[in-house]
C-alpha positions as CSV (number, residue, x, y, z in Angstrom):
1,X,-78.7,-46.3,-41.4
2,X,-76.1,-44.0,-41.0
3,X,-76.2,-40.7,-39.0
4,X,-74.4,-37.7,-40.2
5,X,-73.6,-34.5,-38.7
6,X,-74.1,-31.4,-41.2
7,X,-73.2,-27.5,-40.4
8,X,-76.2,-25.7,-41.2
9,X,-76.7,-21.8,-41.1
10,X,-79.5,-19.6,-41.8
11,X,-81.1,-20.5,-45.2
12,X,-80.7,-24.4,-44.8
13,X,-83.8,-26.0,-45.0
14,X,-82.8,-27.2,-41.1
15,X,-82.5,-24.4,-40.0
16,X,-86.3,-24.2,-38.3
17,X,-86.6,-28.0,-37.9
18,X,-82.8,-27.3,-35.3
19,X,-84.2,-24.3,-34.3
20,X,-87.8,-26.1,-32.6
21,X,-85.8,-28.7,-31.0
22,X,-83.2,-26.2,-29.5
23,X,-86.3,-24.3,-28.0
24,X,-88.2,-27.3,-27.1
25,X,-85.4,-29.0,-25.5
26,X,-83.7,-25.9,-23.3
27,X,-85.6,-23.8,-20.7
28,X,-85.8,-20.2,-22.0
29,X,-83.2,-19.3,-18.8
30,X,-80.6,-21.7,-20.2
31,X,-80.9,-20.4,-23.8
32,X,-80.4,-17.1,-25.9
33,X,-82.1,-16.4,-29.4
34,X,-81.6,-19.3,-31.9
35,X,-80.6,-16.7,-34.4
36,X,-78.1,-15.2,-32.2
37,X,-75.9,-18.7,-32.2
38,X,-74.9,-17.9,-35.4
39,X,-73.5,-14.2,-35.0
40,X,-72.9,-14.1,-31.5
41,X,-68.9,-16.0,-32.1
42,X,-67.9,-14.4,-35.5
43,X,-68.1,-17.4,-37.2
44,X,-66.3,-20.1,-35.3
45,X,-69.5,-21.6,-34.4
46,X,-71.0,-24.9,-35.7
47,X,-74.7,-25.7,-35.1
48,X,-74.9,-28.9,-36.5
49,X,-78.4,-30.9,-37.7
50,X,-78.1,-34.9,-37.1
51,X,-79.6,-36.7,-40.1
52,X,-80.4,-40.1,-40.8
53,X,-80.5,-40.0,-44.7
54,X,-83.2,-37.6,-45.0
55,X,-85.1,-37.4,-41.3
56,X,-83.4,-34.8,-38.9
57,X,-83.0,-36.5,-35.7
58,X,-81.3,-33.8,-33.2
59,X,-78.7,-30.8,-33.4
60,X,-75.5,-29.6,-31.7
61,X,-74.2,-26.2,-31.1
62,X,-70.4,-26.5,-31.3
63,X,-67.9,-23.8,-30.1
64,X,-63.6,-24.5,-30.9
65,X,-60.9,-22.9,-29.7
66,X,-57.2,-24.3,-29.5
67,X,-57.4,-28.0,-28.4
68,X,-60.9,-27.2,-26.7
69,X,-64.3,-28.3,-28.7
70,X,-67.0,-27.0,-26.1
71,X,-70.9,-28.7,-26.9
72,X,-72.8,-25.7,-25.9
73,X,-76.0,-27.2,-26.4
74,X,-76.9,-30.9,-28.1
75,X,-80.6,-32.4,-28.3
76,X,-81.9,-35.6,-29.8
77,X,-85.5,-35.4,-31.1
78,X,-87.7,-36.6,-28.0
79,X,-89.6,-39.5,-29.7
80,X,-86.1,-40.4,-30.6
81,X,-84.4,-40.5,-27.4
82,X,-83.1,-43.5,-25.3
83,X,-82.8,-45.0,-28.7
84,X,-78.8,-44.0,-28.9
85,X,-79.0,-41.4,-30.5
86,X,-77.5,-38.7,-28.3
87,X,-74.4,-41.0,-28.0
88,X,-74.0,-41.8,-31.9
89,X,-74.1,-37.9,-32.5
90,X,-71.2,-38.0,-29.2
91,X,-69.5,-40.3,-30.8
92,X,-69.4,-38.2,-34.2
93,X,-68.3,-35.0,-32.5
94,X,-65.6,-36.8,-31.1
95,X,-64.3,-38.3,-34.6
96,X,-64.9,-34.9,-36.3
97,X,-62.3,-33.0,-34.0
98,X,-59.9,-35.6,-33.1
99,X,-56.7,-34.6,-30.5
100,X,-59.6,-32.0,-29.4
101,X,-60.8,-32.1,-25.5
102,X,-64.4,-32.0,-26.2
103,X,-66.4,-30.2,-22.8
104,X,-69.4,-30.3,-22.2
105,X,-71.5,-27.9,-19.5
106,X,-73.9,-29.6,-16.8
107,X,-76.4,-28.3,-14.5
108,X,-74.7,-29.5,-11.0
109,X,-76.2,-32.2,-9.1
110,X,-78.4,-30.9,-6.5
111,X,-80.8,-32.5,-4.5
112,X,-84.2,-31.6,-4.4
113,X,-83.8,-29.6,-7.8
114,X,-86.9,-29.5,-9.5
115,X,-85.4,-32.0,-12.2
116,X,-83.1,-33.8,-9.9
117,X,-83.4,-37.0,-11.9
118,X,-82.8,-35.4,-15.5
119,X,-79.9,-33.8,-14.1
120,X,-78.9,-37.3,-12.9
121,X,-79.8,-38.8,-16.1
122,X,-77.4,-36.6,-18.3
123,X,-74.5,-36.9,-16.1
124,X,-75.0,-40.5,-16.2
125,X,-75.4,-40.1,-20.2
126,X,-72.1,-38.3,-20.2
127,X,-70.0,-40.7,-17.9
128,X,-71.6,-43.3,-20.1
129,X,-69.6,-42.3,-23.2
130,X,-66.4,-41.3,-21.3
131,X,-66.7,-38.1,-20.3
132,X,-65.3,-37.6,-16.7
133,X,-65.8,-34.3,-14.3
134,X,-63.4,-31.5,-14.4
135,X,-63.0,-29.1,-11.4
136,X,-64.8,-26.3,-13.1
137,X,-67.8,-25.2,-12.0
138,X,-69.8,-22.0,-12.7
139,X,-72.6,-20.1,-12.4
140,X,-74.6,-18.3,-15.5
141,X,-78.2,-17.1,-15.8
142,X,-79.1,-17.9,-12.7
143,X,-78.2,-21.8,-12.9
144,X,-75.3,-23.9,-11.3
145,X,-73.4,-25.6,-13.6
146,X,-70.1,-27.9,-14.2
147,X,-68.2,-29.1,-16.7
148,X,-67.7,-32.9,-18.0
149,X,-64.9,-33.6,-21.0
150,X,-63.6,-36.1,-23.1
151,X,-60.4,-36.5,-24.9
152,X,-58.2,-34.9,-21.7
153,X,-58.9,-32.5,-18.7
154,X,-59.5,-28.9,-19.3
155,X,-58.4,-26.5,-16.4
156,X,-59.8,-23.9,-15.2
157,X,-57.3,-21.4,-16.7
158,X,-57.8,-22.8,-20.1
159,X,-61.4,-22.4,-19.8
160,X,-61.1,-18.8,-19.1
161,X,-59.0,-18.4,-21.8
162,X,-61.2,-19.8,-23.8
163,X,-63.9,-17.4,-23.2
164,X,-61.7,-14.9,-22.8
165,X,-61.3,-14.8,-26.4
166,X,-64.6,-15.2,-27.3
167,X,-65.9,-12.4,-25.6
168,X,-62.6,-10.1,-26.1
169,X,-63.5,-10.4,-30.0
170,X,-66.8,-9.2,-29.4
């Protein structure tokens, strides 16, 4: 079957089905109000629902900017997952914003984290479908993080710009 990636906003009937996953799948440190994804960037962001036909299988919150496509936050159903999934909805990001260096954000590696091995797992997810580390690294809410892409390297002065005009818009 094929998978599709759809925008949704408010009144889609996805909208609750993305919004349980997003708060299922991301600790309530590493996440702000569902409802505020969709006013918090003045429209340029995406939060996408993953379908198969009719079942919804994950979502993806989607910021662009210039040549950068940042995955702010992407989740895959959990009875689904280690089923391909999370790569297939990768793999569609990728062919909806081609010539676009598509980042991602990672909690750093760190030993004895209390989910060392899922923070293993993703990078290992993400080098898996060609993303490759970048020399940013950051810290936000209280959690160490770094930054993976695909499609080219993003500096650190074009990441700042990046949020530079995200938050100067504000």
């Amino acid at each position: 079957m094929e998978l599709q990636l759809r925008p949704i906003n408010r009144d889609d009937p996805w909208y609750d089905e993305a919004r349980r996953l997003y708060e299922a799948s991301f600790p309530p440190n590493e996440r702000s109000p569902f409802s505020a994804l969709f006013s918090d960037f003045h429209g340029e962001e995406e939060i996408m629902a993953a379908l198969e036909e009719t079942r919804f299988i994950g979502m993806a919150v989607l910021l662009t900017w210039q040549d950068i496509t940042h995955i702010l936050y992407i989740a895959v159903e959990e009875e689904l997952r280690s089923r391909g999934y999370g790569s297939r909805i990768l793999e569609l990001i990728r062919k909806s914003y081609p010539g676009q260096k598509i980042i991602a954000d990672l909690e750093r590696p760190k030993k004895k984290a209390r989910n060392e091995s899922q923070r293993e797992s993703r990078i290992a997810f993400y080098i898996k479908n060609g993303y490759s580390f970048t020399d940013i690294e950051y810290r936000w809410k209280n959690e160490d993080y770094c930054i993976m892409s695909n499609g080219g390297n993003v500096s650190r002065k074009a990441f700042g710009n990046f949020w530079e005009h995200f938050y100067s818009n504000r």
